[in-house]
PyMOL Python script that loads the backbone (N, CA, C, O; Angstrom):
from pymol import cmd

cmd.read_pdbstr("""\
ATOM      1  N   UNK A   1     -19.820 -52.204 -85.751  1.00  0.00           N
ATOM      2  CA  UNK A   1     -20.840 -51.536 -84.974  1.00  0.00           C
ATOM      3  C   UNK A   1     -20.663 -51.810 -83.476  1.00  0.00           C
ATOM      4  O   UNK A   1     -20.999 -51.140 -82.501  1.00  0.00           O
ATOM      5  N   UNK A   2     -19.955 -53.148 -83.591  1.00  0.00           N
ATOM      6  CA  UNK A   2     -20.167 -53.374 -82.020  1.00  0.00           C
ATOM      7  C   UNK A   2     -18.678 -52.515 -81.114  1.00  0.00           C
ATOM      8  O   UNK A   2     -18.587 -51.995 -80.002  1.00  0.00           O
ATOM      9  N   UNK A   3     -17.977 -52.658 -81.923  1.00  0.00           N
ATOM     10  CA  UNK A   3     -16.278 -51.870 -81.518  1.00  0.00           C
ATOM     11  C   UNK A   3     -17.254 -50.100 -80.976  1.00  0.00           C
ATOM     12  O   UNK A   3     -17.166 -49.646 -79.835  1.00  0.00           O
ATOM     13  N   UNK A   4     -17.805 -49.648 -81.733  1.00  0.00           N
ATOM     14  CA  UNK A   4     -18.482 -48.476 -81.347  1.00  0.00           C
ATOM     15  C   UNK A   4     -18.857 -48.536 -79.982  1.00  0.00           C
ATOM     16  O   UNK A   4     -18.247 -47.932 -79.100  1.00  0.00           O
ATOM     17  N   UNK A   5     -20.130 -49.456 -79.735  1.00  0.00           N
ATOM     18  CA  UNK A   5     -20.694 -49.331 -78.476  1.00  0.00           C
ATOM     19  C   UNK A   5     -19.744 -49.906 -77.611  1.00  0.00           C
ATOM     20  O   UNK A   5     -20.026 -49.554 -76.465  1.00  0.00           O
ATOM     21  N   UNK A   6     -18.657 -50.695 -77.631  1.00  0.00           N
ATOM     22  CA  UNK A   6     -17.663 -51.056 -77.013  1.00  0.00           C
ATOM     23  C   UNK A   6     -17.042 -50.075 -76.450  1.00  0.00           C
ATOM     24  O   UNK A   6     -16.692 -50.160 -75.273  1.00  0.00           O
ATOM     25  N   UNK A   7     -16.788 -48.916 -77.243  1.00  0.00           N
ATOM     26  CA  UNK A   7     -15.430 -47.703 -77.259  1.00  0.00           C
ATOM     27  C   UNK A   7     -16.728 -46.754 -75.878  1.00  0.00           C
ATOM     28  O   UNK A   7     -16.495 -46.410 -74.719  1.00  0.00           O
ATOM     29  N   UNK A   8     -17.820 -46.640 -76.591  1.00  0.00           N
ATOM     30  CA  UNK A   8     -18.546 -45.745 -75.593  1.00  0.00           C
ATOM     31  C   UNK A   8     -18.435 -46.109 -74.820  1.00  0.00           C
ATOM     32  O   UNK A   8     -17.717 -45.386 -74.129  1.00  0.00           O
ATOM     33  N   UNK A   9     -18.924 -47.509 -74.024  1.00  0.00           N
ATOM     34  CA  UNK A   9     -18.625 -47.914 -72.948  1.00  0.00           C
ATOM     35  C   UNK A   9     -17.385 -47.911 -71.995  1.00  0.00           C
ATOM     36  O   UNK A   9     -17.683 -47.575 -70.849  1.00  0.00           O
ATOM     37  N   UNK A  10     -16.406 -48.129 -72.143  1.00  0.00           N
ATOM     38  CA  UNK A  10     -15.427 -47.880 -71.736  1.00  0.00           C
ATOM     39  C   UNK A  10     -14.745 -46.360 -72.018  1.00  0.00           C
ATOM     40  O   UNK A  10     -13.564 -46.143 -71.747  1.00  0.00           O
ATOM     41  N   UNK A  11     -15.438 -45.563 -72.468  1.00  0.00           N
ATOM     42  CA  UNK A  11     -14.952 -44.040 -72.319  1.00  0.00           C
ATOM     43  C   UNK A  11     -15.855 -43.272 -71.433  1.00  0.00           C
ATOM     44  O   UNK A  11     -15.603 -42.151 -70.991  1.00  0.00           O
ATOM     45  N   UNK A  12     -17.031 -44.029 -71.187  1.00  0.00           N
ATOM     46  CA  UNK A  12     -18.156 -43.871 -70.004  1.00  0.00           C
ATOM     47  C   UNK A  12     -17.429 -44.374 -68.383  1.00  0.00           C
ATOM     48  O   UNK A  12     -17.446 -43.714 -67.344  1.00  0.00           O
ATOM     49  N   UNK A  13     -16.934 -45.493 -68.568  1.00  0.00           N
ATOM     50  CA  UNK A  13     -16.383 -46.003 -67.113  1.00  0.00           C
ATOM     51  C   UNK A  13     -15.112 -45.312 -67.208  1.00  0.00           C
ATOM     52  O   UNK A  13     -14.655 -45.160 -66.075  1.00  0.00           O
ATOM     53  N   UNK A  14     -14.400 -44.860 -68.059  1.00  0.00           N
ATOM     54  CA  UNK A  14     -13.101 -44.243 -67.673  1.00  0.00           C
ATOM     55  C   UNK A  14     -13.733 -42.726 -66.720  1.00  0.00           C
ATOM     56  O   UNK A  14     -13.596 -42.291 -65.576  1.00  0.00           O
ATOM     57  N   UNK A  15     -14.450 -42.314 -67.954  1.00  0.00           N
ATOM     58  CA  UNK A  15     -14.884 -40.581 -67.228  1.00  0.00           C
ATOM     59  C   UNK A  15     -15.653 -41.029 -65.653  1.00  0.00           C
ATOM     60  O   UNK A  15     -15.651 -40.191 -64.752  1.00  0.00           O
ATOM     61  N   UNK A  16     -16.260 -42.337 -65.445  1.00  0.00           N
ATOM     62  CA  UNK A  16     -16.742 -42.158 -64.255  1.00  0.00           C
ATOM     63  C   UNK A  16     -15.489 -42.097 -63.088  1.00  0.00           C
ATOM     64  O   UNK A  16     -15.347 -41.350 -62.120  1.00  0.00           O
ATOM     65  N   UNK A  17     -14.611 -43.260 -63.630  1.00  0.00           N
ATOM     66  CA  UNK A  17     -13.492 -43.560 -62.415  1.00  0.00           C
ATOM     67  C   UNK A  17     -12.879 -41.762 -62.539  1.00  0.00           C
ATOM     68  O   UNK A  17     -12.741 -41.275 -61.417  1.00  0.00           O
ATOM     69  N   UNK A  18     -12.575 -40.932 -63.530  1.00  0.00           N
ATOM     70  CA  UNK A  18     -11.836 -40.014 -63.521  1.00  0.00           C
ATOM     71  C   UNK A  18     -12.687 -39.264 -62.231  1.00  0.00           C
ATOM     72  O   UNK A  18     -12.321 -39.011 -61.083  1.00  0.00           O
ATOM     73  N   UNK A  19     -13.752 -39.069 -62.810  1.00  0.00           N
ATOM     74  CA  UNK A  19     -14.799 -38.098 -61.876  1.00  0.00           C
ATOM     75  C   UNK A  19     -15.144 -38.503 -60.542  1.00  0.00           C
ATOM     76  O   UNK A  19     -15.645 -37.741 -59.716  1.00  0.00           O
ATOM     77  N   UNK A  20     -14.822 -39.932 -60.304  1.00  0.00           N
ATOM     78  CA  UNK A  20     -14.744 -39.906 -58.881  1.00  0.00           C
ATOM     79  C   UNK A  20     -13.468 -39.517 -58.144  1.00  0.00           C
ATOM     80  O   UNK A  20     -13.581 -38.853 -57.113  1.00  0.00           O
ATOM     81  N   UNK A  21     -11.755 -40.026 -58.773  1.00  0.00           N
ATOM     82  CA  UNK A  21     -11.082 -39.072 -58.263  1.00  0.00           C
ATOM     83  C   UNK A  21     -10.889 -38.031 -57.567  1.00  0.00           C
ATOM     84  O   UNK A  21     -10.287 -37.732 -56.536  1.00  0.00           O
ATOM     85  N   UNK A  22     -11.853 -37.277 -58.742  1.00  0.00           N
ATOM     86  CA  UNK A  22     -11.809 -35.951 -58.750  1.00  0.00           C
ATOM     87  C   UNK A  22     -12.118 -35.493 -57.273  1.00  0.00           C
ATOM     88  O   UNK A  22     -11.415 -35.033 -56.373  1.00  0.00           O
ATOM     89  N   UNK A  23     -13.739 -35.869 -57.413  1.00  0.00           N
ATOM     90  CA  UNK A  23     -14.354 -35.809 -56.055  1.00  0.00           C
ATOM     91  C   UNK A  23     -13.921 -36.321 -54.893  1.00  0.00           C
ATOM     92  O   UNK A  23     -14.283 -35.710 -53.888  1.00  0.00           O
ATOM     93  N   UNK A  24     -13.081 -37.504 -54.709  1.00  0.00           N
ATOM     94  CA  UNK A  24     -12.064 -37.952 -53.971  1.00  0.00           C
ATOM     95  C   UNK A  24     -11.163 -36.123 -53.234  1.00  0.00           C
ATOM     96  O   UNK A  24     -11.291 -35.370 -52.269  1.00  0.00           O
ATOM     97  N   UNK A  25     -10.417 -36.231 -54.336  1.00  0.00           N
ATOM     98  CA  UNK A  25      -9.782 -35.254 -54.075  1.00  0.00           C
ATOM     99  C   UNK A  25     -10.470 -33.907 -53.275  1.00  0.00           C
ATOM    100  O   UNK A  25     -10.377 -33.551 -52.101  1.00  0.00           O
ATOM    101  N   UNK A  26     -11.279 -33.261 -54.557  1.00  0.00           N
ATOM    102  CA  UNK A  26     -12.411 -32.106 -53.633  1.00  0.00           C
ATOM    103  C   UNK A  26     -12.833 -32.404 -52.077  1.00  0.00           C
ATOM    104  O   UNK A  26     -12.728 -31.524 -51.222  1.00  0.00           O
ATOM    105  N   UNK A  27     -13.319 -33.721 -51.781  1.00  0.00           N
ATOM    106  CA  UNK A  27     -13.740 -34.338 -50.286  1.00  0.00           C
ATOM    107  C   UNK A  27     -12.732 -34.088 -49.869  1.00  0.00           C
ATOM    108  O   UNK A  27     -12.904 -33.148 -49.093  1.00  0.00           O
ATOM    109  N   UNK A  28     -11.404 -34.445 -49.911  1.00  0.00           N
ATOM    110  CA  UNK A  28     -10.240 -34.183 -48.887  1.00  0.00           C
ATOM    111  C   UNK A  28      -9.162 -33.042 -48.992  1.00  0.00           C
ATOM    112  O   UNK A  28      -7.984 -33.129 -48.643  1.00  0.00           O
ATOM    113  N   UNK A  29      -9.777 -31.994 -49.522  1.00  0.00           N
ATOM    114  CA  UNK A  29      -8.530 -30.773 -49.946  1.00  0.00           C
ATOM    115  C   UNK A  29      -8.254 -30.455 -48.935  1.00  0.00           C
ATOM    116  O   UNK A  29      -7.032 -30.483 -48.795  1.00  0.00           O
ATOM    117  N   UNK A  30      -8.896 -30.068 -47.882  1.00  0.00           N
ATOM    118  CA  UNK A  30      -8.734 -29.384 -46.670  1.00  0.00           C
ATOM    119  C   UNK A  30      -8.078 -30.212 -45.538  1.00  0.00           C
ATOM    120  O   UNK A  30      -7.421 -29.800 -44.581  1.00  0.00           O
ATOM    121  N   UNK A  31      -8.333 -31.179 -45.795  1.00  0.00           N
ATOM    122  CA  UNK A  31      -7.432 -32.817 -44.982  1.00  0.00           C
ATOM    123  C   UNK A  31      -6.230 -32.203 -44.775  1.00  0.00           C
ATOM    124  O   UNK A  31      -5.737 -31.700 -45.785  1.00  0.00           O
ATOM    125  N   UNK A  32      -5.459 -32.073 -43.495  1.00  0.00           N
ATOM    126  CA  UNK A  32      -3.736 -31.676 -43.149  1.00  0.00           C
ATOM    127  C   UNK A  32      -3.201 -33.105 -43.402  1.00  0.00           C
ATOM    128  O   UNK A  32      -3.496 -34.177 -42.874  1.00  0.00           O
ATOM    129  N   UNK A  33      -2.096 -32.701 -44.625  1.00  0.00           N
ATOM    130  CA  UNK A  33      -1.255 -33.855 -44.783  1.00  0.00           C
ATOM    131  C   UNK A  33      -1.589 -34.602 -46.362  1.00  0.00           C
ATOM    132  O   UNK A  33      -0.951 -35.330 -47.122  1.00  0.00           O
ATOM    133  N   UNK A  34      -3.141 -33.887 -46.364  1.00  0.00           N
ATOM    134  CA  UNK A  34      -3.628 -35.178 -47.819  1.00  0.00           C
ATOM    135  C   UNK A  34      -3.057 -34.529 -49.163  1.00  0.00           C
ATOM    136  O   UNK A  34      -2.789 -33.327 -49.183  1.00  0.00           O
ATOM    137  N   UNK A  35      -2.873 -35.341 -50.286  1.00  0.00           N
ATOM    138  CA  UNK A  35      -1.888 -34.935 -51.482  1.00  0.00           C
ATOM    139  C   UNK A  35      -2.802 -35.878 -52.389  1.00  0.00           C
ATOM    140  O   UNK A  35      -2.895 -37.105 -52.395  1.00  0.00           O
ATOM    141  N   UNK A  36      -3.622 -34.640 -53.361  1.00  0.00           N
ATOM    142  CA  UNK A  36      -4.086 -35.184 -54.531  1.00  0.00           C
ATOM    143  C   UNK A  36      -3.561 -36.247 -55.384  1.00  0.00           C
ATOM    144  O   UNK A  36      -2.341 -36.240 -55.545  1.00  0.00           O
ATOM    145  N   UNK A  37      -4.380 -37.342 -56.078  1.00  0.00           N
ATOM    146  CA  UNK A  37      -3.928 -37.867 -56.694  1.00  0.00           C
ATOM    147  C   UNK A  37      -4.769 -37.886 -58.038  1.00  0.00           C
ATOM    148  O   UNK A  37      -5.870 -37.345 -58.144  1.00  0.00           O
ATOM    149  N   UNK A  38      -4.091 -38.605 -59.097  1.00  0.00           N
ATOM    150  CA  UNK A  38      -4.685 -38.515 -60.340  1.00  0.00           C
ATOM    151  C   UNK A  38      -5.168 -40.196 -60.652  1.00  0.00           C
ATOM    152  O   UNK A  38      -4.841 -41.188 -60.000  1.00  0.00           O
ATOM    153  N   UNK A  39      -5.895 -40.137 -61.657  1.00  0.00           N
ATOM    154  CA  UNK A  39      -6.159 -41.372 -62.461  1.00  0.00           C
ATOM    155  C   UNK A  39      -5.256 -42.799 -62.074  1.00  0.00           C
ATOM    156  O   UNK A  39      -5.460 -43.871 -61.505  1.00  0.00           O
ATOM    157  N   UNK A  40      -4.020 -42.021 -62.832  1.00  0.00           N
ATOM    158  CA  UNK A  40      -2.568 -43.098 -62.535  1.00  0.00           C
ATOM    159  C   UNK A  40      -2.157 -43.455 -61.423  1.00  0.00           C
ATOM    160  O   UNK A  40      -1.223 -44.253 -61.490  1.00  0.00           O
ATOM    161  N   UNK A  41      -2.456 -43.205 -60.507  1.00  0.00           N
ATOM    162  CA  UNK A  41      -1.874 -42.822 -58.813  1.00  0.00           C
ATOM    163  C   UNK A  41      -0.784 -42.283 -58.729  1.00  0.00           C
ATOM    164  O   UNK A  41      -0.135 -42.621 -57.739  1.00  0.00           O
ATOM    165  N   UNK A  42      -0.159 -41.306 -59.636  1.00  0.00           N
ATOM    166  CA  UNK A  42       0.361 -40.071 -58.983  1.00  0.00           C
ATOM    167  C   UNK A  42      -0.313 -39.395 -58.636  1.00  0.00           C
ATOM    168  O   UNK A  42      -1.438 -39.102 -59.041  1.00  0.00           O
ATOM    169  N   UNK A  43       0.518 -38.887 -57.481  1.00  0.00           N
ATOM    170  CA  UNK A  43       0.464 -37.156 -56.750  1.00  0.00           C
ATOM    171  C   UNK A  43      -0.046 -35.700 -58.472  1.00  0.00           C
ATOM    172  O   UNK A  43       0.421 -35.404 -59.571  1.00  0.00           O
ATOM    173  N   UNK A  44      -1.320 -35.267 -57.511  1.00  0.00           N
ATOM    174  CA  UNK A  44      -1.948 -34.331 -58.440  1.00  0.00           C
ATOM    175  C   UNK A  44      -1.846 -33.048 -57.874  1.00  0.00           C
ATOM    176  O   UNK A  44      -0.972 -32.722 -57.069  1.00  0.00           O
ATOM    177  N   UNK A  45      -2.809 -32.266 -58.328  1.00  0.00           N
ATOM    178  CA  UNK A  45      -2.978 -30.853 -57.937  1.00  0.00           C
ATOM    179  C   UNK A  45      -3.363 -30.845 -56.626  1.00  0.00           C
ATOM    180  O   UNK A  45      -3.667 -31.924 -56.117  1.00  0.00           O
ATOM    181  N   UNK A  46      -3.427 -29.483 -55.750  1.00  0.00           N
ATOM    182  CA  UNK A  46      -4.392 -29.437 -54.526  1.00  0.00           C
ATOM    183  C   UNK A  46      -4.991 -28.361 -54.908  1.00  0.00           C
ATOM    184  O   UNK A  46      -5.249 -27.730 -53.883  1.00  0.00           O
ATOM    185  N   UNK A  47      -5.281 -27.915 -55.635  1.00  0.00           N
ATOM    186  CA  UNK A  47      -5.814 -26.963 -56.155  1.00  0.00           C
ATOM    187  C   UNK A  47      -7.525 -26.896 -56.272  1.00  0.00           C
ATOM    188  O   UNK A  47      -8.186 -27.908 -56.510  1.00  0.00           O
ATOM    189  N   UNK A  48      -7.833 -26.214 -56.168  1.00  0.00           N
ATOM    190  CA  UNK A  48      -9.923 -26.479 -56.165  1.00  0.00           C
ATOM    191  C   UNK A  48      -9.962 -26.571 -57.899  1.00  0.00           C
ATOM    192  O   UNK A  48     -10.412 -27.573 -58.456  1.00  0.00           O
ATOM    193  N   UNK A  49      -9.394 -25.314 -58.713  1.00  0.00           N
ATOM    194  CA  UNK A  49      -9.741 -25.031 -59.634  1.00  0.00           C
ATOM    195  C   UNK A  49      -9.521 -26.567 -60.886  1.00  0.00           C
ATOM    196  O   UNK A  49     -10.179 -26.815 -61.896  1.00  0.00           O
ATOM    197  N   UNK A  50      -8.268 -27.389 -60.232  1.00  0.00           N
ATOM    198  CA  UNK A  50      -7.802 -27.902 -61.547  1.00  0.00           C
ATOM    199  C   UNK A  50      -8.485 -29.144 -61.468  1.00  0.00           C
ATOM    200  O   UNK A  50      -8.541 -29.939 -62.406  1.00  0.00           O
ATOM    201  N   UNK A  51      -9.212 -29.386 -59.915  1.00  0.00           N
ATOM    202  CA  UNK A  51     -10.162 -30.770 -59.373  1.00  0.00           C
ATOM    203  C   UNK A  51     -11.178 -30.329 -60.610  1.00  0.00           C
ATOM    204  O   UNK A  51     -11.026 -30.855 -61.713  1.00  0.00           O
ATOM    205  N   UNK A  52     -12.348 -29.223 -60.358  1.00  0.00           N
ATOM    206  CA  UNK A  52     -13.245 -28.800 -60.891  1.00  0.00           C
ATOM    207  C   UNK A  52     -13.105 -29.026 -62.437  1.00  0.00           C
ATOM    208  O   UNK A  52     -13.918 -29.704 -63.064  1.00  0.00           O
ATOM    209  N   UNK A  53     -11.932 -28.364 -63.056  1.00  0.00           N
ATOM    210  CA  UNK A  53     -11.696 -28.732 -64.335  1.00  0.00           C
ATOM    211  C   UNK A  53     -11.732 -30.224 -64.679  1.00  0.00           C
ATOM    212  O   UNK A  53     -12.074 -30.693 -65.764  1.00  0.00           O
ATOM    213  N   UNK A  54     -11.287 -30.971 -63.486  1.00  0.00           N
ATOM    214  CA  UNK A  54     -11.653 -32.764 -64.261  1.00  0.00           C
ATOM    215  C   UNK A  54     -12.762 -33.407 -64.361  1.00  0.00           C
ATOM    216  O   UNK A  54     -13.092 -34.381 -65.038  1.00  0.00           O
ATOM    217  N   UNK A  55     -13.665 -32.328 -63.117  1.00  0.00           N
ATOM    218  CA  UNK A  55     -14.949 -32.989 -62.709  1.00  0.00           C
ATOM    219  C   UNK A  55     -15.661 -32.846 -64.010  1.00  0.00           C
ATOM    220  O   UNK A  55     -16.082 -33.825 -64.626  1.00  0.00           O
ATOM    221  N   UNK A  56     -15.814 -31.397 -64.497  1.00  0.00           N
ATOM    222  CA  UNK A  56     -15.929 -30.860 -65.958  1.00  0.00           C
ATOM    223  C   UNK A  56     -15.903 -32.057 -66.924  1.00  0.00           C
ATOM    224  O   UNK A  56     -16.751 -32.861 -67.314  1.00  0.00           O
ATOM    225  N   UNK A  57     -14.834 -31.894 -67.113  1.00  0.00           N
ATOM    226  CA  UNK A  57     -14.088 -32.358 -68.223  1.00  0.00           C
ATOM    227  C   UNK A  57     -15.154 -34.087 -68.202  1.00  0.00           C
ATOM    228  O   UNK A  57     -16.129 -34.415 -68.878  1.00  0.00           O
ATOM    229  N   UNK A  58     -14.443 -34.777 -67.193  1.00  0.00           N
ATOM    230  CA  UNK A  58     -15.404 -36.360 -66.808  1.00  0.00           C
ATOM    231  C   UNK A  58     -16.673 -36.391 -67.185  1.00  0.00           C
ATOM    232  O   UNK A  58     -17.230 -37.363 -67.696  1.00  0.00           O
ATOM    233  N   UNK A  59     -17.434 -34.749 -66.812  1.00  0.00           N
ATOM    234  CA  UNK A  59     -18.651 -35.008 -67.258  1.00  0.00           C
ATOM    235  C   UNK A  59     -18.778 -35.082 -68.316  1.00  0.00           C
ATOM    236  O   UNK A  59     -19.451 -36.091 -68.525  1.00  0.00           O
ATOM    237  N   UNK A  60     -18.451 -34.444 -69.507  1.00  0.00           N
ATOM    238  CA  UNK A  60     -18.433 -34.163 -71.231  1.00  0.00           C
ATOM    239  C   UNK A  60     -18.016 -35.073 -71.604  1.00  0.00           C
ATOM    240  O   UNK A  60     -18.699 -35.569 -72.501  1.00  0.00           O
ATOM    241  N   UNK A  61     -16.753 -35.850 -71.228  1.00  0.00           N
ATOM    242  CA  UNK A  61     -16.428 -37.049 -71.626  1.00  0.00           C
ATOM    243  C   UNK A  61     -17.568 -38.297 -71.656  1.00  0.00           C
ATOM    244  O   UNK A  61     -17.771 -39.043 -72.614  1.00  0.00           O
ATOM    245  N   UNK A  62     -18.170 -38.318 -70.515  1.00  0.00           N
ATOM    246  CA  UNK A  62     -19.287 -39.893 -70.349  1.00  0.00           C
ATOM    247  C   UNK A  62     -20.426 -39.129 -71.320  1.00  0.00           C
ATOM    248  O   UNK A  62     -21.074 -40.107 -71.694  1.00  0.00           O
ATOM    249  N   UNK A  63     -21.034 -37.995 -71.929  1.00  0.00           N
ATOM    250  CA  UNK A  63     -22.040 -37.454 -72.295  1.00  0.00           C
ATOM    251  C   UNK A  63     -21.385 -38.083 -74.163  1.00  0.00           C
ATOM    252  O   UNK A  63     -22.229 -38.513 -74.950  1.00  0.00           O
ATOM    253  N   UNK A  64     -19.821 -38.021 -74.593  1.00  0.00           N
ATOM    254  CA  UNK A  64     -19.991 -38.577 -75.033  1.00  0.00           C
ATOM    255  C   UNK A  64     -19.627 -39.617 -75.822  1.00  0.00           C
ATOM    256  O   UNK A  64     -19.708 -39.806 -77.036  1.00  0.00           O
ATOM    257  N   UNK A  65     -19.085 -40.448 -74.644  1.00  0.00           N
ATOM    258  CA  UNK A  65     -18.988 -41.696 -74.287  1.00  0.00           C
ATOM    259  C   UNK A  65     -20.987 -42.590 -74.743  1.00  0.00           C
ATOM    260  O   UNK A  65     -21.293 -43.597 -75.383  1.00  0.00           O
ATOM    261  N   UNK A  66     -21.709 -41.684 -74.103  1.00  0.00           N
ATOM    262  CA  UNK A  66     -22.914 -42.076 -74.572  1.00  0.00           C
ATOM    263  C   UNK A  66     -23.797 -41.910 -75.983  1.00  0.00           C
ATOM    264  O   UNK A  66     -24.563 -42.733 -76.485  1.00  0.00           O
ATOM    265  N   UNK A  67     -23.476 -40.713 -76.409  1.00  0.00           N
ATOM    266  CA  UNK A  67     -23.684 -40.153 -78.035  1.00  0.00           C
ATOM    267  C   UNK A  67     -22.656 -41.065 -78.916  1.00  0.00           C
ATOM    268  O   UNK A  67     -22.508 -40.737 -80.093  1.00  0.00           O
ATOM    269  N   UNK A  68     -22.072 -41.981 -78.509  1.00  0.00           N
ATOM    270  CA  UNK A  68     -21.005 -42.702 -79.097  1.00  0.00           C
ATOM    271  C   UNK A  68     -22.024 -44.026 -79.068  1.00  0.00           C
ATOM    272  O   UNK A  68     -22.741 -44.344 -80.017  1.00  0.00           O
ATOM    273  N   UNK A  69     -21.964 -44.578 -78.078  1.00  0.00           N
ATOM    274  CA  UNK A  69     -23.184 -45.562 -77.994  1.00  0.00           C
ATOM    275  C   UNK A  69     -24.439 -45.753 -78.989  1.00  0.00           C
ATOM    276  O   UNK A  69     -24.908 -46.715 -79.597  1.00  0.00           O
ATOM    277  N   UNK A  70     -24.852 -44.014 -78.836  1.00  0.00           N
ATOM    278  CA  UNK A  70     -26.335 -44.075 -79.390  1.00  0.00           C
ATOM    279  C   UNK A  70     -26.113 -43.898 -80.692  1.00  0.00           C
ATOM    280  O   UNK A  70     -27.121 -44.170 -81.344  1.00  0.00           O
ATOM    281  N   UNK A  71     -25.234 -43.564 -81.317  1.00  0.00           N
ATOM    282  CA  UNK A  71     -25.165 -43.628 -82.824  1.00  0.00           C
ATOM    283  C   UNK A  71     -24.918 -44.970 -83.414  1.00  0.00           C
ATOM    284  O   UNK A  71     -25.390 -45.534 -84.401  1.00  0.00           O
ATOM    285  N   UNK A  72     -23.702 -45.449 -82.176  1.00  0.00           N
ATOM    286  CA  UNK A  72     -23.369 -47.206 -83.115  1.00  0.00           C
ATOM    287  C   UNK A  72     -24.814 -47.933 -83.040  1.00  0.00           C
ATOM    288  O   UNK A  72     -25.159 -48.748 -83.896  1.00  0.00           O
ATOM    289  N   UNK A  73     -25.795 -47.491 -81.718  1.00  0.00           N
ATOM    290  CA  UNK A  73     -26.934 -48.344 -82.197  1.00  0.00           C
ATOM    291  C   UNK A  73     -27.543 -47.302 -83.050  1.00  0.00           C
ATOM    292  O   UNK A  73     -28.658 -47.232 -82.533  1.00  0.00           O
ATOM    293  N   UNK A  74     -27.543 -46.737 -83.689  1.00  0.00           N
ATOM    294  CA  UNK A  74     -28.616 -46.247 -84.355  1.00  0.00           C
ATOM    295  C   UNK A  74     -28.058 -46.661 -86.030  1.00  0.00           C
ATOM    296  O   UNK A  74     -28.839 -46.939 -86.940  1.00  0.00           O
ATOM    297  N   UNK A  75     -26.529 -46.623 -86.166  1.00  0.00           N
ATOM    298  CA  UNK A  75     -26.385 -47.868 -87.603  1.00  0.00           C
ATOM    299  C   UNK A  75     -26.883 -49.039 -87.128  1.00  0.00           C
ATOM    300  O   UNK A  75     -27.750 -49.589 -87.806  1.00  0.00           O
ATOM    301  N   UNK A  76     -26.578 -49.472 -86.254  1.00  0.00           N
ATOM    302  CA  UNK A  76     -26.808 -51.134 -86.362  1.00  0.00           C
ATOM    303  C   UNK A  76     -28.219 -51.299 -86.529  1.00  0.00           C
ATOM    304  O   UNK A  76     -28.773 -52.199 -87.159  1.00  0.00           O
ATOM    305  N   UNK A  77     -28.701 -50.443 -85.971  1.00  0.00           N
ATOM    306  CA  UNK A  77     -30.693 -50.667 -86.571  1.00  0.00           C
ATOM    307  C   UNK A  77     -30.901 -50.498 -87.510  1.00  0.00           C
ATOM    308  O   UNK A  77     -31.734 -51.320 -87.892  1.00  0.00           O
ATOM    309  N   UNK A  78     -30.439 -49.414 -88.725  1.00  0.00           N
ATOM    310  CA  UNK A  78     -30.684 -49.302 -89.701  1.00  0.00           C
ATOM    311  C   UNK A  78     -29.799 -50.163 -90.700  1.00  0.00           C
ATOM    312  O   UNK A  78     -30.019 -50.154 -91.911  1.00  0.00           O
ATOM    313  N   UNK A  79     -28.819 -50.882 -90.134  1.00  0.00           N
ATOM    314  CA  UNK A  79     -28.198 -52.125 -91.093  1.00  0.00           C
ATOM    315  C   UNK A  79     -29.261 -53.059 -90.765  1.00  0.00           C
ATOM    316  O   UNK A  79     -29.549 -53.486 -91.883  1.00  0.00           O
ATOM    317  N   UNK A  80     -29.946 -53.584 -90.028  1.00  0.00           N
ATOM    318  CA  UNK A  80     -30.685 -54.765 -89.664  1.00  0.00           C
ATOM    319  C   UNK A  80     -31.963 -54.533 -90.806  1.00  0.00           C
ATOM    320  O   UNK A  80     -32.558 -55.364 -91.493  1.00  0.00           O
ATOM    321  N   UNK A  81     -32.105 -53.167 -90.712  1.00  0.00           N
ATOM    322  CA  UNK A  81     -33.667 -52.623 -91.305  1.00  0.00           C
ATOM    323  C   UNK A  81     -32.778 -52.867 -93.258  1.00  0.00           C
ATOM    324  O   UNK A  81     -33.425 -53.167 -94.261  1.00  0.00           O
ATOM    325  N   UNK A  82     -31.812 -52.709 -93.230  1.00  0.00           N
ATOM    326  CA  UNK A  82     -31.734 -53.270 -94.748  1.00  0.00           C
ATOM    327  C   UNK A  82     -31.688 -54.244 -95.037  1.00  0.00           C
ATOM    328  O   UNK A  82     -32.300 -54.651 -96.024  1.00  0.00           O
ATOM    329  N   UNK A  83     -30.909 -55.033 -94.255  1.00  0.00           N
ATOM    330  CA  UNK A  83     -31.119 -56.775 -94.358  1.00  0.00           C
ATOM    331  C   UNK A  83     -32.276 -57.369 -94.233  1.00  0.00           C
ATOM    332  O   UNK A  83     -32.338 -58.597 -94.292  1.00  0.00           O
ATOM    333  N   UNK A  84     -33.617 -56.435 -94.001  1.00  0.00           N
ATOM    334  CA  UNK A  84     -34.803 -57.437 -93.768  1.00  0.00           C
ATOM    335  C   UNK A  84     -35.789 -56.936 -94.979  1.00  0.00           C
ATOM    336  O   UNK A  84     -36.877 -57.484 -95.156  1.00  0.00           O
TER     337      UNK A  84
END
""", "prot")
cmd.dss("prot")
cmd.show_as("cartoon", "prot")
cmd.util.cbc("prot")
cmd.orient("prot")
């Protein structure tokens, strides 16, 4: 149960670091000279569309990164509620 809320958590801070990237990137598209980067610190898109698609994407990911969370607690309450 606990590997669950473990996994959410850290698929919550991944999508946040992704989604700030992102926005990283969006803030400086127009910058002369600046060159997107990704997650890994390679060189990414400069593209608006493919930023937007991660921002996307980051969001759905932490939403459920959190529905991941709320289910491992919602066994672990109802294992406790049989043991008592």
């Amino acid at each position: 149960m606990m590997a669950g809320i473990n996994s959410g958590a850290e698929l919550m801070q991944d999508s946040v670091w992704r989604f700030d990237v992102a926005a990283h990137n969006l803030a400086n598209i127009n910058t002369a000279g600046f060159q997107a980067q990704r997650v890994d610190g390679s060189p990414g898109n400069n593209d608006v569309a493919s930023q937007m698609v991660d921002s996307m994407v980051s969001a759905d990911t932490y939403k459920l990164g959190a529905a991941i969370m709320s289910s491992s607690n919602d066994m672990l309450k109802s294992l406790i509620d049989i043991k008592a």
